[in-house]
Residue frames as a rotation matrix with the C-alpha (Angstrom) as fourth column:
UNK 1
0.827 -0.380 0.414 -163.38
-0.479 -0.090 0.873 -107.91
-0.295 -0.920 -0.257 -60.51
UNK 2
0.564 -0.686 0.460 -161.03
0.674 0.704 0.223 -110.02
-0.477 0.184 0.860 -62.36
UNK 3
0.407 -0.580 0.705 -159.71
0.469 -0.530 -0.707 -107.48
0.784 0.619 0.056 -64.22
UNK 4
0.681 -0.406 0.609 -158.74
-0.679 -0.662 0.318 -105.50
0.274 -0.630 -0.726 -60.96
UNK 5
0.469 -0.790 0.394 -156.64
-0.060 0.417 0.907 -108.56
-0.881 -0.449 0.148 -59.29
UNK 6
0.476 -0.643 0.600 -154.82
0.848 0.156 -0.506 -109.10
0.232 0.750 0.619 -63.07
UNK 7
0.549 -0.055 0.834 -154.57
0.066 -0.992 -0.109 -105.06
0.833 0.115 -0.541 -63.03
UNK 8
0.779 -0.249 0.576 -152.75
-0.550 -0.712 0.436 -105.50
0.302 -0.656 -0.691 -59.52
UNK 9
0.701 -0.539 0.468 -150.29
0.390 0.838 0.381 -108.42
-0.597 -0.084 0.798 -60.21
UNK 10
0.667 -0.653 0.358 -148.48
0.613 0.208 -0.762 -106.50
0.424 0.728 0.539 -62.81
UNK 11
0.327 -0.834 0.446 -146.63
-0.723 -0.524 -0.450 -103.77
0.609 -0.175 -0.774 -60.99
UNK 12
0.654 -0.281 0.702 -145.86
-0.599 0.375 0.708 -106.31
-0.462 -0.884 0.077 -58.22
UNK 13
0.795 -0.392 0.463 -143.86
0.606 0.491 -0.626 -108.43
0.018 0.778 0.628 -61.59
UNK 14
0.620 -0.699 0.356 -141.87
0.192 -0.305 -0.933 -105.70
0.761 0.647 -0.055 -62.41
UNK 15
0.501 -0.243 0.831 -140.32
-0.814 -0.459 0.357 -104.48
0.294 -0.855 -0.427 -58.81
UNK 16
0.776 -0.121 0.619 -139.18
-0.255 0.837 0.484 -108.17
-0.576 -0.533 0.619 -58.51
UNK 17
0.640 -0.589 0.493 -137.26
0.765 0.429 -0.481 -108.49
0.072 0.685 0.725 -61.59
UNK 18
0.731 -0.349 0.587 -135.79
-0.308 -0.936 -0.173 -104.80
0.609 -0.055 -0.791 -60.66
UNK 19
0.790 -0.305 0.532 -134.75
-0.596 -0.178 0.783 -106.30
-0.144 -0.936 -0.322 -57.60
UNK 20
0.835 -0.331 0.440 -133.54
0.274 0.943 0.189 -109.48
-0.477 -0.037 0.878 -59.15
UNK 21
0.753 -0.461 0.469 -131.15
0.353 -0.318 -0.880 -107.06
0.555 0.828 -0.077 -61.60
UNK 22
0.866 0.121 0.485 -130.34
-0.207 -0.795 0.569 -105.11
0.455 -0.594 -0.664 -58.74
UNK 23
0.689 -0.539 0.486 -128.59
-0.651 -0.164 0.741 -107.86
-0.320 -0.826 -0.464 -57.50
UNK 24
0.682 -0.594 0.427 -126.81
0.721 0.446 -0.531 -109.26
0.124 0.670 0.732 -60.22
UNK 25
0.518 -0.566 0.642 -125.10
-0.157 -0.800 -0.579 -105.92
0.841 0.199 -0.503 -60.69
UNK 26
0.500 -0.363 0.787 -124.22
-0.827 -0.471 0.308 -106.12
0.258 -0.804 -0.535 -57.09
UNK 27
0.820 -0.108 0.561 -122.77
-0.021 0.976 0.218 -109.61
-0.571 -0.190 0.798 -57.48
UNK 28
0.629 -0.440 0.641 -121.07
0.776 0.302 -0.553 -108.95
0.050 0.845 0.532 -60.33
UNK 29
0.667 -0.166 0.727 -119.68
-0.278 -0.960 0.036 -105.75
0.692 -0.226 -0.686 -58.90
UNK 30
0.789 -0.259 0.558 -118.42
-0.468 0.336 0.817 -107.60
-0.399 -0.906 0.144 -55.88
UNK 31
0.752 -0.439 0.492 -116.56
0.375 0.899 0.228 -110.20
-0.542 0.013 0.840 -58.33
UNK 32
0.683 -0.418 0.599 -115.06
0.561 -0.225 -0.797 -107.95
0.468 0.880 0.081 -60.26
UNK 33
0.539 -0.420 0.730 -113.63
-0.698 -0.708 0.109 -106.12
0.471 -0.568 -0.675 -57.23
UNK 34
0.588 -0.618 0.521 -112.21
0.157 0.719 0.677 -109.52
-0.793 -0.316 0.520 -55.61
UNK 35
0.575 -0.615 0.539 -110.61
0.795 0.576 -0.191 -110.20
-0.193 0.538 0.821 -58.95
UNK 36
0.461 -0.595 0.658 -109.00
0.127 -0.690 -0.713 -106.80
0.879 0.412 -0.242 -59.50
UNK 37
0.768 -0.106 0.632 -108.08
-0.628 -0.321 0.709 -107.17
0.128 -0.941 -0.313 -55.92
UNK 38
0.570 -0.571 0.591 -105.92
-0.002 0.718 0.696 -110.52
-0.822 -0.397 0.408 -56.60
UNK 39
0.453 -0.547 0.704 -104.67
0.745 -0.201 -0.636 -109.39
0.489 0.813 0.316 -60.12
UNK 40
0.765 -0.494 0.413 -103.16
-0.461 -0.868 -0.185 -105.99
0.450 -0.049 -0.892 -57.83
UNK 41
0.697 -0.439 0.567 -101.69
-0.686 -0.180 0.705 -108.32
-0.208 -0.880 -0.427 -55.59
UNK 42
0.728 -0.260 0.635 -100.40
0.532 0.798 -0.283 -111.07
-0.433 0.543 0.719 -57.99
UNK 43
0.975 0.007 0.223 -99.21
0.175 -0.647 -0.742 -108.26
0.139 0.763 -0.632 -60.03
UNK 44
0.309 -0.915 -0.261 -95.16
0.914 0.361 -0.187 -108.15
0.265 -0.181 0.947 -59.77
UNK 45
-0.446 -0.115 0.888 -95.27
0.211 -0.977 -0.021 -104.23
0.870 0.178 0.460 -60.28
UNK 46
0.679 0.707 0.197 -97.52
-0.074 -0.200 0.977 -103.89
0.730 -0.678 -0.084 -56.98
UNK 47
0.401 -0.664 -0.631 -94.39
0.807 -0.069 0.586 -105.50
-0.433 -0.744 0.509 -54.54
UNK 48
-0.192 -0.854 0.484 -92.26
0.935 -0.309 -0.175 -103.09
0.299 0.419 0.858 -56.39
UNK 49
-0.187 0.421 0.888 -94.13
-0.361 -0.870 0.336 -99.96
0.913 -0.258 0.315 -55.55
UNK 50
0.921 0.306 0.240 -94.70
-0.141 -0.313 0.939 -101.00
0.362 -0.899 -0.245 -51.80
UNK 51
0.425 -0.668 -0.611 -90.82
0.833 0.025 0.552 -101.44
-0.353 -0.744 0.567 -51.58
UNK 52
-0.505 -0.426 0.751 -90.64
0.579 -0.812 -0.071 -98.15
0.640 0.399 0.656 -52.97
UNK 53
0.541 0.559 0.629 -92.90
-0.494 -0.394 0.775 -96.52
0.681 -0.730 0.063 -50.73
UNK 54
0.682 -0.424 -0.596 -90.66
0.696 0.626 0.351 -98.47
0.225 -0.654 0.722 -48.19
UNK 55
-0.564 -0.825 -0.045 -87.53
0.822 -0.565 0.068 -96.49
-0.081 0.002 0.997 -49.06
UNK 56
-0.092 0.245 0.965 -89.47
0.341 -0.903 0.261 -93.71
0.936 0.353 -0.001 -49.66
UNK 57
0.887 0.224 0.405 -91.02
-0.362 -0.209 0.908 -93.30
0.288 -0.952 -0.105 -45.72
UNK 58
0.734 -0.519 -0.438 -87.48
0.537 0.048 0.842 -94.41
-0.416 -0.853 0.314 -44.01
UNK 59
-0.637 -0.690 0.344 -85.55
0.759 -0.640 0.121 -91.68
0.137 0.338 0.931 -46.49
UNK 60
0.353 0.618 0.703 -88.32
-0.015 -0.747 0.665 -89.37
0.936 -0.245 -0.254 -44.93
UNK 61
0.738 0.517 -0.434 -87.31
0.225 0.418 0.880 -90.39
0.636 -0.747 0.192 -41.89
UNK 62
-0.010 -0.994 -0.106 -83.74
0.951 -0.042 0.305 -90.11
-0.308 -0.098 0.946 -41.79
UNK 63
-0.490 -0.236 0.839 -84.25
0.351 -0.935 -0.058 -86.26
0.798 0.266 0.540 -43.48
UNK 64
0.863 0.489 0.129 -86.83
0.025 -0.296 0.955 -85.90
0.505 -0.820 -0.268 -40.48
UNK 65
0.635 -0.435 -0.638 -84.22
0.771 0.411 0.487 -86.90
0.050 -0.801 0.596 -38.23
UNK 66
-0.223 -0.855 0.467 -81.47
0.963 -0.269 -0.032 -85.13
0.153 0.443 0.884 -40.01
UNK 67
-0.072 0.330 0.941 -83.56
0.266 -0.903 0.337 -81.59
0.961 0.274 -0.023 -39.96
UNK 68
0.861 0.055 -0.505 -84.15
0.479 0.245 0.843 -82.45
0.170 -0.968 0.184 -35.91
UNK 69
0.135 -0.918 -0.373 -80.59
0.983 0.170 -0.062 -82.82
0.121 -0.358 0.926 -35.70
UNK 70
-0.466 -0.481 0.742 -79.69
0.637 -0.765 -0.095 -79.41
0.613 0.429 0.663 -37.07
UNK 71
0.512 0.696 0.503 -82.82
0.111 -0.634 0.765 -77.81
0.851 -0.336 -0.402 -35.42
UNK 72
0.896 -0.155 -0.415 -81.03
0.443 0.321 0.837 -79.00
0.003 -0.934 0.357 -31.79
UNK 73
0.278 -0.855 0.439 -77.88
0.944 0.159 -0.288 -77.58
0.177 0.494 0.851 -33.26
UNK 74
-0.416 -0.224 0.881 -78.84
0.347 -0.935 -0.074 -74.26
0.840 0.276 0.467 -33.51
UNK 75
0.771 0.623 -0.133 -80.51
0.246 -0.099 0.964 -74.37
0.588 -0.776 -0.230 -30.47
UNK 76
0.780 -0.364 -0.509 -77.49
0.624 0.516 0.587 -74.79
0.049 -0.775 0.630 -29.08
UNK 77
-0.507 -0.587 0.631 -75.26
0.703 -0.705 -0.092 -72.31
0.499 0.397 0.770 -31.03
UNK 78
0.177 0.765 0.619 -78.26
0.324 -0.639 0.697 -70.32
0.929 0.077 -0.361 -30.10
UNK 79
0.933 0.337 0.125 -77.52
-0.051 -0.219 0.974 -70.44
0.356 -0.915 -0.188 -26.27
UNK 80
0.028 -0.952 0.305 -73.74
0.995 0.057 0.084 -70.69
-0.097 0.301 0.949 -27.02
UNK 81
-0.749 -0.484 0.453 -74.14
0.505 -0.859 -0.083 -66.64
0.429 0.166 0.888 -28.15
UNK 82
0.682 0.714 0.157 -76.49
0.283 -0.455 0.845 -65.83
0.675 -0.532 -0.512 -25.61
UNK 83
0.720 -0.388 -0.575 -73.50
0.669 0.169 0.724 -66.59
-0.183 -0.906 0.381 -22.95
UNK 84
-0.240 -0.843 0.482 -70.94
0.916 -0.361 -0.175 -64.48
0.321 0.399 0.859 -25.73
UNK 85
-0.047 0.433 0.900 -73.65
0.289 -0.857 0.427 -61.28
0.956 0.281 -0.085 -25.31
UNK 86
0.930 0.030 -0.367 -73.79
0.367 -0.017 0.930 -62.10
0.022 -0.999 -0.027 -21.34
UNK 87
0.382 -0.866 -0.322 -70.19
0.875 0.227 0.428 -61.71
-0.298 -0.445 0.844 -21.31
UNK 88
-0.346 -0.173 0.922 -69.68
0.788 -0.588 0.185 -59.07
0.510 0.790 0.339 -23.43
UNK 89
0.464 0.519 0.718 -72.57
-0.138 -0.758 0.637 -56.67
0.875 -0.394 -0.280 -21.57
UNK 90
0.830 0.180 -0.528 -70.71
0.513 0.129 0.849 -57.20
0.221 -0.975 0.015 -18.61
UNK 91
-0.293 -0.872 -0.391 -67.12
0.334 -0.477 0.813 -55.47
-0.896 0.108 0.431 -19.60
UNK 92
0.431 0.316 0.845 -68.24
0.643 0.549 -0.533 -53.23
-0.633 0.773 0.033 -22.27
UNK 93
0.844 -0.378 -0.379 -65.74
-0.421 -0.906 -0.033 -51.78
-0.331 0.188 -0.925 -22.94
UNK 94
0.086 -0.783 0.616 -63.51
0.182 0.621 0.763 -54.66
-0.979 0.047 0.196 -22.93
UNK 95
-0.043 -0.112 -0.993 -62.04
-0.994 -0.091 0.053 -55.53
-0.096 0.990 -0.108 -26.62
UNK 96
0.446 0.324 0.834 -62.87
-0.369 0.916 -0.159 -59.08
-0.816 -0.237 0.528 -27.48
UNK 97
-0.552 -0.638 -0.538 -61.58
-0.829 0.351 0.435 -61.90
-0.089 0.686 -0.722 -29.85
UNK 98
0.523 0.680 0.514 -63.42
-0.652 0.707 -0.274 -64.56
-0.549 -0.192 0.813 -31.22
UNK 99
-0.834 -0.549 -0.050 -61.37
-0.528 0.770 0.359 -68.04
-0.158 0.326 -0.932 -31.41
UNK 100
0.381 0.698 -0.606 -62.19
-0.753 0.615 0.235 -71.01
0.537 0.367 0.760 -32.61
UNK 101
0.153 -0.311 0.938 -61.93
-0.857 0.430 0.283 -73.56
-0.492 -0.847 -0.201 -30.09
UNK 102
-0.903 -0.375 -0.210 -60.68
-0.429 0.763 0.484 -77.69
-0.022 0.527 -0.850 -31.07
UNK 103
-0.395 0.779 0.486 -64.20
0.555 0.624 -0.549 -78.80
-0.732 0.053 -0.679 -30.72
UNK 104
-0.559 0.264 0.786 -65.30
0.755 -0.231 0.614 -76.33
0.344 0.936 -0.070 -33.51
UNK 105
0.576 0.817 0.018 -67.18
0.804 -0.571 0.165 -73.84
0.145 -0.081 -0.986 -31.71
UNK 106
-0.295 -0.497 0.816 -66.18
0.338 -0.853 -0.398 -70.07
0.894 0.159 0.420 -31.26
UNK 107
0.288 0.087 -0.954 -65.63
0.957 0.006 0.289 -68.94
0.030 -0.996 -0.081 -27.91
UNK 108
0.693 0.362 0.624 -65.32
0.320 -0.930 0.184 -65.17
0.646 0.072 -0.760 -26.86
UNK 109
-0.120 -0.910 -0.397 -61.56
0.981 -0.047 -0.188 -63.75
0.153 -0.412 0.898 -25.40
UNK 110
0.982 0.182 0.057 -61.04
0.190 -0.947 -0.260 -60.56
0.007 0.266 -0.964 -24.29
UNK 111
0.223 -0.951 0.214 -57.87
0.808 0.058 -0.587 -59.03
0.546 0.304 0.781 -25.05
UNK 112
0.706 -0.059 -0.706 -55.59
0.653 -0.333 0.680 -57.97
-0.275 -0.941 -0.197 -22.38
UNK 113
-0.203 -0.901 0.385 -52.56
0.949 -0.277 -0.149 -56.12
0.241 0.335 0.911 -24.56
UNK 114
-0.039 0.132 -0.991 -52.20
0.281 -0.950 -0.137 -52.51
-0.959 -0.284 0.000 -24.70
UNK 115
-0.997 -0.065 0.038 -52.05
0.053 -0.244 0.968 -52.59
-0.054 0.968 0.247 -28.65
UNK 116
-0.380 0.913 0.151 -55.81
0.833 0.266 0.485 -53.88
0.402 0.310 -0.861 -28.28
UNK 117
0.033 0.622 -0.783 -56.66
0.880 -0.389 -0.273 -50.54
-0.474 -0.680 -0.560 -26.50
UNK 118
-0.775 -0.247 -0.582 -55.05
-0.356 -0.589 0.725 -48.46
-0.522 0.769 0.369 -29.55
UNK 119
-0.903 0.025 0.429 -57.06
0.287 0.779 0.558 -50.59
-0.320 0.627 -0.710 -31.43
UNK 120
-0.479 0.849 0.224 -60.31
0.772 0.529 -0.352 -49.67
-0.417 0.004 -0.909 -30.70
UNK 121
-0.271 0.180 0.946 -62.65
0.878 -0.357 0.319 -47.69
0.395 0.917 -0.061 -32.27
UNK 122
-0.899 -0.426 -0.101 -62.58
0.437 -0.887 -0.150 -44.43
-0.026 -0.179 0.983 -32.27
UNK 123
0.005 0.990 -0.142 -66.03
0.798 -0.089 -0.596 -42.14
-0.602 -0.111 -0.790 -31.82
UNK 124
-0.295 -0.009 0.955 -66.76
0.858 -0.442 0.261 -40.19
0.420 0.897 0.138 -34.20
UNK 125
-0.497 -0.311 -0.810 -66.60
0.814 -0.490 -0.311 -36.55
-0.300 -0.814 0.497 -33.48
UNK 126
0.291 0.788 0.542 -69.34
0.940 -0.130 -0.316 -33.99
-0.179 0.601 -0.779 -34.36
């Protein structure tokens, strides 16, 4: 019978010292992750790259903005030659002119002359 209780003390040895490794590693894992954690932030090169990444995201921002801007632009140009095509389909026959007004946009004229009625195009005759 002695030989059985020796015979069952010895795995119960090794599973302890397994554990006891187990957590060294995991200690020593931990410390090594603190310290590479206060050597990134110590590091001088670490501010430098997060005030790049600074400028980087508010010069994203400002092209965000900037692409907005334009997007609203054309929105507007957009509904700017919706009213030219309203006007137009309503006298088509008229001859038109497109000015440029002082605010920069292009506004739709129709021309009243009698030259502008020589002007127009001719159909083509089969």
């Amino acid at each position: 019978m002695s030989t059985e209780d020796s015979g069952s003390t010895k795995p119960a040895l090794p599973s302890a010292s397994s554990n006891k490794l187990v957590m060294v590693l995991a200690g020593g894992a931990l410390v090594l992750s603190l310290v590479n954690t206060v050597l990134l932030l110590l590091n001088p090169t670490a501010s430098k790259i997060e005030a790049f990444n600074e400028t980087l995201k508010s010069e994203i921002a400002e092209s965000i903005a900037s692409v907005h801007k334009k997007v609203d632009g054309l929105r507007g140009a957009e509904e700017e030659w919706q009213a030219v095509l309203k006007k137009a389909s309503e006298k088509p026959d008229a001859v038109y002119k497109l000015v440029k007004s002082g605010d920069g946009l292009l506004t739709l004229t129709e021309i009243q002359s009698e030259g502008a009625a020589e002007a127009a195009p001719v159909p083509a005759q089969k």
